[in-house]
C-alpha positions as CSV (number, residue, x, y, z in Angstrom):
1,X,244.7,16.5,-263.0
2,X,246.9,14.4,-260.6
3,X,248.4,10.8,-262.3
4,X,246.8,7.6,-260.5
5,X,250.4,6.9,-259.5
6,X,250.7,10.2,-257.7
7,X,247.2,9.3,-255.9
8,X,248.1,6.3,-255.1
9,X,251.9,7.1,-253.4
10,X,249.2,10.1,-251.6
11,X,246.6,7.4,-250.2
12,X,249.6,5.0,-249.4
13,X,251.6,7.6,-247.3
14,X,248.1,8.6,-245.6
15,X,247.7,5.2,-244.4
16,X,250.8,4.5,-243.3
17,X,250.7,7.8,-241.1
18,X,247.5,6.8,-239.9
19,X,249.3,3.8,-238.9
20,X,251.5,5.3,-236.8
21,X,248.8,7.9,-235.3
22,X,247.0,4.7,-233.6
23,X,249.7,2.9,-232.5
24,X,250.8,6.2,-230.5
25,X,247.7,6.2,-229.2
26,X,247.6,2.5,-228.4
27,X,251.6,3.1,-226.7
28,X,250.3,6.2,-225.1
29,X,246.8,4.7,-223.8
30,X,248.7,1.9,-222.3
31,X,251.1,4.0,-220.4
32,X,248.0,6.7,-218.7
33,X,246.4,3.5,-217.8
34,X,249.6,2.0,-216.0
35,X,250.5,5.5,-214.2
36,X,246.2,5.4,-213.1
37,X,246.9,1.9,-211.8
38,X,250.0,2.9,-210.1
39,X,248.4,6.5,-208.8
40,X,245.8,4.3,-207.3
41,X,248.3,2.1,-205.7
42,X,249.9,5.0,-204.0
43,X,246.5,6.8,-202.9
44,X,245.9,3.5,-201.3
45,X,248.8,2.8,-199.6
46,X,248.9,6.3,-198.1
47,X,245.2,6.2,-196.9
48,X,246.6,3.0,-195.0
49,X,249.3,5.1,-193.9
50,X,247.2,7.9,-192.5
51,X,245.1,5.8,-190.8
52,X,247.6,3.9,-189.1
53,X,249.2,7.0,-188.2
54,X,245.7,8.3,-186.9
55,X,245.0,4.5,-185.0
56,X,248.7,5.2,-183.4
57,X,248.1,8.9,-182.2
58,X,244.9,8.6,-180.8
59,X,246.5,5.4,-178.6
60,X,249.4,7.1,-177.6
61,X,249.2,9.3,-173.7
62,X,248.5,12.7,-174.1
63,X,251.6,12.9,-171.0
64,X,254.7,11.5,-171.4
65,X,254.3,7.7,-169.7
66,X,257.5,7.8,-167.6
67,X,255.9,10.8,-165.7
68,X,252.5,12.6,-165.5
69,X,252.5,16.7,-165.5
70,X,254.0,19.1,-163.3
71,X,251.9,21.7,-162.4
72,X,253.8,24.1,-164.2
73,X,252.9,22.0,-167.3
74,X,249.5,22.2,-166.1
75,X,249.4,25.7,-165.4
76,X,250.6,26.2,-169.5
77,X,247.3,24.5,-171.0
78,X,245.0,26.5,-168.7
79,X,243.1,29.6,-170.2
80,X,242.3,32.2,-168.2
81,X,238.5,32.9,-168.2
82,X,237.9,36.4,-168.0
């Protein structure tokens, strides 16, 4: 049969781990919710990124603007039919 002392050190040191168990998981909650925030920052601000990109390309010539195509150009993007 254990003493009430030795019980009692036993119940003490099982709170006090306990303790430290939820304020880890406090700490460690905190931090996943800060890299979520962040991660959600960072899709966001490459969706805005992409469509810019997208808004940019689809408004830029499909022909350099200082000249049109040459026919040899031309004659590259055809595809014989057969």
């Amino acid at each position: 049969m254990a003493s009430l002392a030795a019980l009692c050190e036993r119940a003490q040191a099982i709170r006090q781990e306990a303790a430290v168990v939820r304020s880890e998981t406090v700490r460690l909650s905190h931090e996943s919710a800060a890299a979520a925030r962040e991660l959600r920052r960072h899709r966001e601000t490459f969706a805005d990124t992409v469509s810019r990109s997208q808004a940019v390309r689809r408004e830029l010539p499909t022909w350099p603007a200082w000249a049109g195509p040459d026919k040899a150009e031309l004659r590259l993007t055809l595809v014989p039919l057969e």
